[in-house]
KEDREN-472170 format. One line per 3 residues: number of its first residue (from 0); their letters; for each residue x, y, z of C-alpha. Coordinates in steps of 0.2 Angstrom, whole numbers. Layout:
// residues N
NUM = a = X:Y:Z ~ ... .
//
This chain:
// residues 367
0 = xxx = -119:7:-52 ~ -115:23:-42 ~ -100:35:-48 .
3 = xxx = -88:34:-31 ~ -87:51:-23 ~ -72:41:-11 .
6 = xxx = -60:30:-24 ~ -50:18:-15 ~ -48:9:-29 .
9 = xxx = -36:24:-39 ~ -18:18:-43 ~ -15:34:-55 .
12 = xxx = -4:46:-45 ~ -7:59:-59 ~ -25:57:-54 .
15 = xxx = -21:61:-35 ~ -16:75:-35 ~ 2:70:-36 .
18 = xxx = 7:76:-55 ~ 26:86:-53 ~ 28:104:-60 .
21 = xxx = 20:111:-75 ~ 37:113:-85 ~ 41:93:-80 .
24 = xxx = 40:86:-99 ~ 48:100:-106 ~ 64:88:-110 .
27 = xxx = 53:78:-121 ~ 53:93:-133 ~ 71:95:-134 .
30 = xxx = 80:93:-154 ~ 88:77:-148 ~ 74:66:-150 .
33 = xxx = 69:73:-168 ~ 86:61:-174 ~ 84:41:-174 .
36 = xxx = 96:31:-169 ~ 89:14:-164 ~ 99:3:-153 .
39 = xxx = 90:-14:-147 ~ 94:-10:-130 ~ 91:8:-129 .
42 = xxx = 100:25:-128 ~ 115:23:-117 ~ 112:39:-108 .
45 = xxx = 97:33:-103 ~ 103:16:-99 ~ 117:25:-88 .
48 = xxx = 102:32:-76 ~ 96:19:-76 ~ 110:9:-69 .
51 = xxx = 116:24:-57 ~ 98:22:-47 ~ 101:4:-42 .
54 = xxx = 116:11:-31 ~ 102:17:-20 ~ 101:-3:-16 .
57 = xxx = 119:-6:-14 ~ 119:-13:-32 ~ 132:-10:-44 .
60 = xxx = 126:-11:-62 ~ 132:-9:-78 ~ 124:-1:-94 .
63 = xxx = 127:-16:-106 ~ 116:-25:-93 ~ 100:-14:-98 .
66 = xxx = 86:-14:-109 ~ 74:-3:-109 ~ 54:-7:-113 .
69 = xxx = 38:4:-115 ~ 32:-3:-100 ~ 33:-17:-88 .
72 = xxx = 19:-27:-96 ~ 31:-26:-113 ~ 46:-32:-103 .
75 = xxx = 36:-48:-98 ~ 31:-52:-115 ~ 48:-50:-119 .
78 = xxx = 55:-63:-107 ~ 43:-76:-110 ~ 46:-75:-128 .
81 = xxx = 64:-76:-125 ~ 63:-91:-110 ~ 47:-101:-115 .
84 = xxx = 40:-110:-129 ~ 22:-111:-130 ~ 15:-123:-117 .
87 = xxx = 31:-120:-106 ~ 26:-114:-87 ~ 31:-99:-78 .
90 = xxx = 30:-102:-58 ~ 20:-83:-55 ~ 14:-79:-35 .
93 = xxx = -3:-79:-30 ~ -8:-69:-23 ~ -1:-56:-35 .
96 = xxx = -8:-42:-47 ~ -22:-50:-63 ~ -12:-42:-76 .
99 = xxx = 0:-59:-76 ~ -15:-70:-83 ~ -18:-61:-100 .
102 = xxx = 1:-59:-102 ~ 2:-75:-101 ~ -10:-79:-115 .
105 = xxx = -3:-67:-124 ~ 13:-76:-127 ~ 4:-94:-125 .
108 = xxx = 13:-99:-110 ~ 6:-107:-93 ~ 4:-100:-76 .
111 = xxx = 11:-113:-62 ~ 5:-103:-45 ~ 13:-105:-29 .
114 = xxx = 6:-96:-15 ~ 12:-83:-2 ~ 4:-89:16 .
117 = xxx = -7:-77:23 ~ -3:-83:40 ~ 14:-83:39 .
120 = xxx = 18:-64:34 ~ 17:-69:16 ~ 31:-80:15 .
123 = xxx = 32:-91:2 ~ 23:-110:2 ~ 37:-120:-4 .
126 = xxx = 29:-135:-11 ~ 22:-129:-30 ~ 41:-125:-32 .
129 = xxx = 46:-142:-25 ~ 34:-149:-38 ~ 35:-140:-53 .
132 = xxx = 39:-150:-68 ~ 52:-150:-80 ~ 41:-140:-93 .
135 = xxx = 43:-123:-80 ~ 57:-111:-87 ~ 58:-97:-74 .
138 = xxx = 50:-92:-58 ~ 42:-74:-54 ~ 43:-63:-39 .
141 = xxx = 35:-45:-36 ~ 46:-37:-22 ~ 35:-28:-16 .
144 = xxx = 21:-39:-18 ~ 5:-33:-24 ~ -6:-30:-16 .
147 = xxx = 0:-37:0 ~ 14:-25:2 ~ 27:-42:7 .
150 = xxx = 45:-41:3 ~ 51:-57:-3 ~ 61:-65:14 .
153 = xxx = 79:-65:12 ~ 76:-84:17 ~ 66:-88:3 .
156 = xxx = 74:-78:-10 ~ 92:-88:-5 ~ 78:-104:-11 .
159 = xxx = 72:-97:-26 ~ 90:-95:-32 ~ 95:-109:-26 .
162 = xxx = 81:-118:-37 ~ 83:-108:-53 ~ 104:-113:-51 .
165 = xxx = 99:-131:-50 ~ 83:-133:-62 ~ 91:-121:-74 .
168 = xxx = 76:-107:-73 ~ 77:-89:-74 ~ 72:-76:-62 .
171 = xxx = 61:-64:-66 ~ 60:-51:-52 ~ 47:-38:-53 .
174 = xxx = 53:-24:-42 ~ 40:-7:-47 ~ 36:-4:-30 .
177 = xxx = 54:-5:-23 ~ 56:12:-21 ~ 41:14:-8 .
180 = xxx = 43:5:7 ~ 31:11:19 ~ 37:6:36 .
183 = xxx = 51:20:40 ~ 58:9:52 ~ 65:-5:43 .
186 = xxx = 82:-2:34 ~ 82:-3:17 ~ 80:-19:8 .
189 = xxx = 88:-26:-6 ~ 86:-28:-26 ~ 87:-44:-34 .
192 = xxx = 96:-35:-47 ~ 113:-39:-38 ~ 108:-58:-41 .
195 = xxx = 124:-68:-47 ~ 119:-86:-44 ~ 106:-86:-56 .
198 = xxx = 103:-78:-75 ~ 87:-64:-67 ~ 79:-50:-77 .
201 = xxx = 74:-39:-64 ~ 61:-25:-69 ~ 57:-8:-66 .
204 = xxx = 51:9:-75 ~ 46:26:-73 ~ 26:22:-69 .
207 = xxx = 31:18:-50 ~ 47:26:-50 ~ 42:44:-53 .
210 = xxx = 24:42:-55 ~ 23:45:-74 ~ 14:32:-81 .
213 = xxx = 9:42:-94 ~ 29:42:-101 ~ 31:25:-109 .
216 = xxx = 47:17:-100 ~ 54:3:-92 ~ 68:-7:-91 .
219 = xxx = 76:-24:-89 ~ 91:-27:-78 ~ 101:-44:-82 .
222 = xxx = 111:-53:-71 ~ 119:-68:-63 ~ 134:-81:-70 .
225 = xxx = 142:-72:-84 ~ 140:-82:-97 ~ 120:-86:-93 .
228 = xxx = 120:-67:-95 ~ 130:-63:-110 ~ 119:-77:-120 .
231 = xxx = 103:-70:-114 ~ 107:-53:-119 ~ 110:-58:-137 .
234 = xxx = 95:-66:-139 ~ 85:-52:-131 ~ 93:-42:-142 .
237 = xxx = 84:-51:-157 ~ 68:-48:-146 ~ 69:-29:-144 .
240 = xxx = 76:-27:-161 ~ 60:-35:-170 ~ 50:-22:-161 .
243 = xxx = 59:-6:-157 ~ 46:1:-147 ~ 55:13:-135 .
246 = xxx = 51:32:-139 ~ 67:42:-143 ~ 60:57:-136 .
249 = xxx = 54:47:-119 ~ 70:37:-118 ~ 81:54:-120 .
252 = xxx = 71:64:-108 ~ 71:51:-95 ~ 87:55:-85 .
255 = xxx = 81:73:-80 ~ 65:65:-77 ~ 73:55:-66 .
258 = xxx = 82:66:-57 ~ 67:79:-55 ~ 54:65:-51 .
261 = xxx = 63:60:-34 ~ 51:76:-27 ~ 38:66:-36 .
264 = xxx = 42:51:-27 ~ 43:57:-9 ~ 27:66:-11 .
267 = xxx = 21:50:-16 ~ 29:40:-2 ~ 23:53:11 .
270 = xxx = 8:51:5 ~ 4:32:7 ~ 14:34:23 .
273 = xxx = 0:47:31 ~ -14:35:23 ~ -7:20:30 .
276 = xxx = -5:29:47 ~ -24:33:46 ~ -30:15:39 .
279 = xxx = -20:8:55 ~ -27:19:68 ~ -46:17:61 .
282 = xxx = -46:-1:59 ~ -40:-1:78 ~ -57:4:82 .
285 = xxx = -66:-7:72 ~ -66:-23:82 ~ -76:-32:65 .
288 = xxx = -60:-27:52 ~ -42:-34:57 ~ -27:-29:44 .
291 = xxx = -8:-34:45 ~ 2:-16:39 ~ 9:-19:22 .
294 = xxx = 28:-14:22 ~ 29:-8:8 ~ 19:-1:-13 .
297 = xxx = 3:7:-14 ~ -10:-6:-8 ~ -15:-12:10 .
300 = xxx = -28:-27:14 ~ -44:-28:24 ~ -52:-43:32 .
303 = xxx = -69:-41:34 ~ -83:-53:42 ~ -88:-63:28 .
306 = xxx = -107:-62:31 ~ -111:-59:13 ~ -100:-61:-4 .
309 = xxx = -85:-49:-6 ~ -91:-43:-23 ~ -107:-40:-16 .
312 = xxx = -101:-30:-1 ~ -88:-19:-14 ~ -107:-16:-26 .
315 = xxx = -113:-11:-9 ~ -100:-1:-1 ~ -101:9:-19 .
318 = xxx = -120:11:-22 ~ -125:14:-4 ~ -110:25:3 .
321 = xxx = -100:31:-15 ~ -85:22:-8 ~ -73:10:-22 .
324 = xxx = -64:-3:-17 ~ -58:-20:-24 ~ -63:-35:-18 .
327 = xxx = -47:-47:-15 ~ -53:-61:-28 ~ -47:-49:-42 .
330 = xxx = -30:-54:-34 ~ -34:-72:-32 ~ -30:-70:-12 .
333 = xxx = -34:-83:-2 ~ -50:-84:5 ~ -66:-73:5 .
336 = xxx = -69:-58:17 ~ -54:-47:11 ~ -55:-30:3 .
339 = xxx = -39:-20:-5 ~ -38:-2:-5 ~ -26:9:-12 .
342 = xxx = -15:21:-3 ~ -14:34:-16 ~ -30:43:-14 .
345 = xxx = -29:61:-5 ~ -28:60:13 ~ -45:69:15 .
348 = xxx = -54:57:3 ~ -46:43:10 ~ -51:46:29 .
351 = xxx = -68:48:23 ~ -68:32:12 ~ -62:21:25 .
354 = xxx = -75:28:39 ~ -86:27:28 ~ -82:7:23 .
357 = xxx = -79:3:43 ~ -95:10:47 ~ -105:0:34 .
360 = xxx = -95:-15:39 ~ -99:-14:58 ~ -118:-10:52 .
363 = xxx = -119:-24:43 ~ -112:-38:54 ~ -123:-34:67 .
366 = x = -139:-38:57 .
//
């Protein structure tokens, strides 16, 4: 197997070129972290930022209402040890990112998929939900989706509360990718982290949000009715306490980091922008590869003739041209024939790896 020379596969922003200023961790150093003073939920400083960043979205929350994590990945073992029993079910999208399945087996629970329709922007396929037995205890959404770049519908997220209220499910809302929309002409959306009707844990950290993923942290936001939450926070209480996993040092430096990492963050954004500007305007000429322009994350999605197996075409693209990319079964989408790329990569790399990738593409659907 070749060494790509044209990565479209790179979801590491640090790896990109991307990484902020030299002196950026320098708040990890400081004498506050040397003391200890555990809380299940995390420093309230912390917690404080955290809460002031979901004003961006119009959302007004409340420190008591956070926990923090080391990671996202964390946070979901977290809530399914806190909503599920083993065997229980957790209604997950499809397509969505891999990572969900070994999480899942991890805590012993059972992935129930419902899918997003390709044809229909990605909107949700309603009838897994309507079907989902009495054994599901909470339903995922990732807004953004990834890696199709989908918001979740304002029609569909008014359902899925509307379900969890009735069945008595949690949401959980993975929202990483929130602060990246991509199409500059749509206003801002929303975050389900203003949710009242229903008890939701929505997530997020500083892997996305400044593109540190180097600095262990994320967070859970709790809302919905006030006495689902109040309960809900007791007992993850009992969950965070048992492990105690945040870094002091992390957790404290965190505010600056989040205040200096917006730079980070609009580099990042402009970035994906410029990449998805290109992608768009070289898939225009290639009358073999159609595309539909995610609206927001880090990931956009080729259709591509399906002469041959896409797992063969990505060992092809990568021994014959030096171009990565992921073929879309490692994100369980639909059908055969798609290819996803990330958005990341430097421009110059990026306009190469896609010409290159089109050009092997048209080649080969004309033999």
């Amino acid at each position: 197997m070749g060494t790509p020379e044209y990565d479209l596969t790179q979801s590491n922003p640090t790896r990109c070129g991307l990484a902020g200023p030299d002196d950026l961790l320098d708040p990890l150093a400081r004498p506050a972290g040397l003391r200890y003073d555990p809380d299940p939920r995390g420093p309230l400083s912390t917690r404080q930022a955290v809460a002031s960043g979901y004003l961006q979205w119009r959302v007004a929350v409340t420190p008591d209402r956070v926990v923090l994590t080391t990671s996202t990945s964390e946070a979901y073992g977290f809530l399914f040890k806190l909503l599920a029993d083993p065997g229980d079910g957790i209604l997950v999208p499809r397509p969505s990112y891999p990572l969900f399945d070994q999480l899942a087996r991890l805590d012993a629970v059972e992935l129930v998929p419902y899918q997003l329709v390709a044809d229909d922007d990605w909107r949700i396929d309603r009838s897994a939900i309507d079907d989902a037995s009495g054994g599901c205890r909470a339903v995922i959404v990732v807004h953004p989706n990834n890696p199709t770049g989908s918001f979740v519908h304002p029609d569909d997220a008014a359902y899925l509360t509307g379900m969890c209220r009735r069945r008595g499910w949690a949401m959980i809302a993975d929202e990483v990718f929130l602060p990246y929309p991509l199409d500059q002409n749509t206003p801002a959306t929303t975050s389900f982290a203003g949710t009242s009707s229903c008890l939701t844990f929505t997530l997020g950290g500083l892997s996305k949000s400044v593109g540190l993923p180097q600095i262990k942290l994320a967070w859970i936001v709790l809302s919905g009715p006030e006495d689902h939450v109040t309960e809900a926070a007791g007992r993850l209480d009992y969950v965070a306490d048992a492990y105690l996993s945040v870094s002091e040092p992390s957790a404290l430096a965190a505010p600056e980091l989040m205040a200096r990492g917006g730079a980070i963050r609009e580099a990042i954004l402009a970035r994906c922008r410029a990449n998805l500007h290109t992608l768009i305007s070289l898939v225009d000429r290639a009358p073999a590869v159609t595309m539909t322009a995610p609206r927001g994350g880090w990931s956009a999605i080729l259709s591509v003739p399906t002469v041959i197996d896409e797992e063969e075409l990505a060992i092809r693209l990568l021994e014959a041209h030096g171009v990565a990319v992921h073929p879309g079964f490692l994100f369980d989408l639909p059908s055969d024939g798609r290819l996803v790329l990330s958005l990341i990569p430097p421009e110059e790399i990026f306009a190469e790896g896609v010409r290159r990738l089109l050009s092997f593409v048209s080649e080969f659907g004309t033999d």
